[in-house]
N, C-alpha and C positions, 0 to 999 in steps of 0.2 A: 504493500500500500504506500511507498515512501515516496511521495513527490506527486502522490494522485490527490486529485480535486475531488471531497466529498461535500455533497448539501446537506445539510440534516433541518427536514423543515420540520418547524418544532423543536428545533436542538437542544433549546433553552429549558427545557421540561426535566421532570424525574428520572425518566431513562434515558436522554438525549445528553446528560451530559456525562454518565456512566459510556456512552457510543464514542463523546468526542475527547473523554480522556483516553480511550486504546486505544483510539485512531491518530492523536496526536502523538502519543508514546511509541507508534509504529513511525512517524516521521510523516504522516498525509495532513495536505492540507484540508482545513476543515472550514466549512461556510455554514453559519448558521441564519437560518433564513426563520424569520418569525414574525409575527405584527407587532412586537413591542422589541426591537433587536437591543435594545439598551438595557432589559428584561435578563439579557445572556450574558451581559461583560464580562460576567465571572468568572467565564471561561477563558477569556485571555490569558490570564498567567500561567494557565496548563499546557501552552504550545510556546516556541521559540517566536523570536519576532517576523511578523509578517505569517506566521500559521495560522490565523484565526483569520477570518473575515464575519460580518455582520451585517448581512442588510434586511431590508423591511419585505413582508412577503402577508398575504392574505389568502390560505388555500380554498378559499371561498372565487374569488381572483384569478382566471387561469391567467392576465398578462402580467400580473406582480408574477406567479409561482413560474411562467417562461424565464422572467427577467432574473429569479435566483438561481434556476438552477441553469442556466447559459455556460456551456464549457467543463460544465461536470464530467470527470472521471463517473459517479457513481451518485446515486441519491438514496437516501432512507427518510421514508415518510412514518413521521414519531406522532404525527398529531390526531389527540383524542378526547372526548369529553366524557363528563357522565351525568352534564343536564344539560338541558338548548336542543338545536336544532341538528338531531345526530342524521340526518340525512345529507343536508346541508354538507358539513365537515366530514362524515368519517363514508359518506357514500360519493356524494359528489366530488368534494373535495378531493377525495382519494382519486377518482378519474382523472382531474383537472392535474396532479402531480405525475402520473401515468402518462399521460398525454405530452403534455410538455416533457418529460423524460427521453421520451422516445424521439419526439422531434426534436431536443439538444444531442442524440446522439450517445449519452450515454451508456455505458457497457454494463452496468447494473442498476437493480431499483429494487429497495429491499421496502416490503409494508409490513406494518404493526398493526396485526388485525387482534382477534382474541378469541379464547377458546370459546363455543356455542354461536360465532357468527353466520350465521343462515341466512338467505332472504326469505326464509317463513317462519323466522321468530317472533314470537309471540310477544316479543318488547320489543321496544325501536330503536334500543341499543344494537339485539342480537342480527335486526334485520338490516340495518344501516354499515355494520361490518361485513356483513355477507355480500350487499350490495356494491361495498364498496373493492370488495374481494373481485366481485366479477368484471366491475368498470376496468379495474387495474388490470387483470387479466387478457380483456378485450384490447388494451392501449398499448401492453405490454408484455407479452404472455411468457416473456424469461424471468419476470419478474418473482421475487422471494420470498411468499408470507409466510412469515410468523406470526404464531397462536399463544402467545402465553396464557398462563391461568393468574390467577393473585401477581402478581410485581411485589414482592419486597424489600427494602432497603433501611438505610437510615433517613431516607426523606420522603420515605412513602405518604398517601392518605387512606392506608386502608389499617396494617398495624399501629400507627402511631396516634390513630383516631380512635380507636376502640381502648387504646391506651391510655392515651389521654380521659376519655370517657369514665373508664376506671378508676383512675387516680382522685377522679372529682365527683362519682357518686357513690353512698354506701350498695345501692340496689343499681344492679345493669340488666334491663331486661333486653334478650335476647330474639331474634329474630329468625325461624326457623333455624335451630339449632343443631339438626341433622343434614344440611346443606353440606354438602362437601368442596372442599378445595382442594386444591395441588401445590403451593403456594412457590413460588419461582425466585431466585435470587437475584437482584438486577442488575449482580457483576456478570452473572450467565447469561443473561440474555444479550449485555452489549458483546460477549467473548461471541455468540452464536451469529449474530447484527457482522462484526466484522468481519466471522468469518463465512459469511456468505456472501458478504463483497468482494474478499477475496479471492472467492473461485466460483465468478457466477456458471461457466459453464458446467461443472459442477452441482451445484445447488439451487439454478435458476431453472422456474418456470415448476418448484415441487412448495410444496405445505408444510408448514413442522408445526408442531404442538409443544410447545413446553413449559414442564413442570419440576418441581424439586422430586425429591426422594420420598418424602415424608404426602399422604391423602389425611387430612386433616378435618372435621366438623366443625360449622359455627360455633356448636356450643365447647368444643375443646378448644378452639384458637382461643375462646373469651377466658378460659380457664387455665390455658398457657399463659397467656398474655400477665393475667394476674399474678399468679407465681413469680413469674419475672418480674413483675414489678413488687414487689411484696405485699401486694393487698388482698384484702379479704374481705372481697361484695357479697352481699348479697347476689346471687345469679338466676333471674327468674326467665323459663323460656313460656316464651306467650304463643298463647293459642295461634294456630292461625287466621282463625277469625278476627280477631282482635288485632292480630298484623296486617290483615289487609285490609281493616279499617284504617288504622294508622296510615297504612300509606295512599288510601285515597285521599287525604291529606298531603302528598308528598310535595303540593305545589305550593305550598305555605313557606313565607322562609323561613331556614331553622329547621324547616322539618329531617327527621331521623331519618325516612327511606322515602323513596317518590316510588311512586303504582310502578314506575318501569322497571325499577331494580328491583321491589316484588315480583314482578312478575319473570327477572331473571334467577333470582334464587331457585324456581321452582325445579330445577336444573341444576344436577353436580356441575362443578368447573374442574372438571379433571383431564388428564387427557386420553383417549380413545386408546382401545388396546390395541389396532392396528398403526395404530397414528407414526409419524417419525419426531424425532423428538432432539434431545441433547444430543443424544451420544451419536447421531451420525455426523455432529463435528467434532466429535472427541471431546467432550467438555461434560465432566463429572458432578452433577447438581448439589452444587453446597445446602444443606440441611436449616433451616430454621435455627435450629439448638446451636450453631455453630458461629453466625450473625450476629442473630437480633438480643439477645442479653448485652452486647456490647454498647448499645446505643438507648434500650429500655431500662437501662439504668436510672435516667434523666426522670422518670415517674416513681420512682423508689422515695416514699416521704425524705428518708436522712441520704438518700445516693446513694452511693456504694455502701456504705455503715448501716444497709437497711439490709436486715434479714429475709430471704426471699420464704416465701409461702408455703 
């Protein structure tokens, strides 16, 4: 990768900057393309001078997203939501980077879809990545998807919220509590992100799926989570009636879950047993237990001096 031009639109996000420290550590030039590119500076000090680039990009926008990725070696489209308008962004948008990809010429184009992406899912999460699987496919068909399950890190919003959540209520009631995950570590997934840039012929134009080691329940991640942090909630798991009351609410701010992530719970997030996954890049899924106590410390009442659970 040493001297190649990559765009990472979205760069600036949870996993895009886990993507642009490998890829600056390999010696590639990195462009982070985003609507707020001043959003990303951060990332300047992890490359030598002149490795980073920053400019403005709208994947809503197909002549902003032409205009970033112009000259690219390689593009990975990092950009996702999980409220608004997920057609808009994770189906269209995904096209419009697809598109322009192909017509810059570049030799790879990695997407960040997610495990349950269908175009007849049943939420407009699950449907808006399937959709937008197929637009990229149609635009780009050597293209790369990736499927994770859970994303975890030290800057996640999915452990650190429930964490948080924890640390500040005696009672945490839970939400379909036998839901399963697979939970992913998000140094894995930029090692897997690179290395299907690096041999698109190789890994372009196939699906991967991936997940950690450890299949996991809502209601044992809430019960992990606590131990690590040394609390002791109350742990209530609520009906499901009662939950999808709650989340017919989910359009309220504040609100705990919206109807459409109810309605993607109903669904393990694991990965399929025919599925391809890590190991067809050689990269061994770091475990939960191996991470995240390093960083859930920070919810510990006394920090480290706090006895875990």
């Amino acid at each position: 990768m040493k001297d190649k031009l990559v765009t990472l639109i979205g760069g600036g996000g949870f996993l895009g900057r886990y993507v642009a420290q490998e890829l600056l550590a390999l010696g590639a030039r990195v462009r982070v393309a985003q609507r707020d590119p001043k959003a990303a500076l951060f990332l300047k000090p992890l490359g030598n001078l002149g490795q980073t680039q920053f400019v403005a990009a709208d994947i809503r926008r197909p002549d902003s997203i032409a205009r970033a990725v112009q000259g690219s070696d390689a593009v990975v489209n990092l950009v996702g939501i999980l409220r608004g308008d997920f057609h808009a962004f994770q189906a269209v948008g995904a096209g419009n980077v697809a598109t322009a990809v192909a017509r810059a010429g570049a030799s790879a184009l990695v997407q960040i879809s997610a495990i349950g992406a269908d175009p007849h899912s049943p939420s407009a999460y699950g449907r808006s990545k399937g959709e937008g699987e197929a637009m990229v496919r149609a635009a780009f068909p050597l293209a790369t998807i990736l499927r994770p399950s859970i994303v975890f890190g030290r800057e996640d919003q999915f452990v650190n919220r429930f964490a948080a959540m924890i640390a500040a209520a005696p009672v945490v009631p839970v939400v379909r509590g036998g839901a399963r995950f697979q939970p992913v570590y998000v140094g894995d997934v930029a090692r897997a992100v690179v290395a299907a840039l690096a041999e698109p012929g190789q890994f372009g134009g196939q699906t991967f799926e991936l997940g950690g080691p450890d299949i996991v329940t809502m209601r044992g991640l809430i019960d992990w989570i606590a131990a690590q942090s040394g609390q002791s909630p109350v742990v209530v798991d609520l009906p499901d009636a009662m939950s999808a009351m709650i989340a017919a609410f989910g359009f309220l701010p504040g609100a705990p879950i919206t109807r459409d992530q109810w309605k993607m719970l109903q669904n393990d997030n694991i990965v399929a047993p025919d599925a391809a996954g890590l190991a067809a890049f050689g990269i061994v899924p770091a475990p939960m237990d191996a991470i995240a106590p390093g960083w859930l410390v920070q919810y510990r009442r006394n920090g480290r001096f706090t006895a875990t659970a």
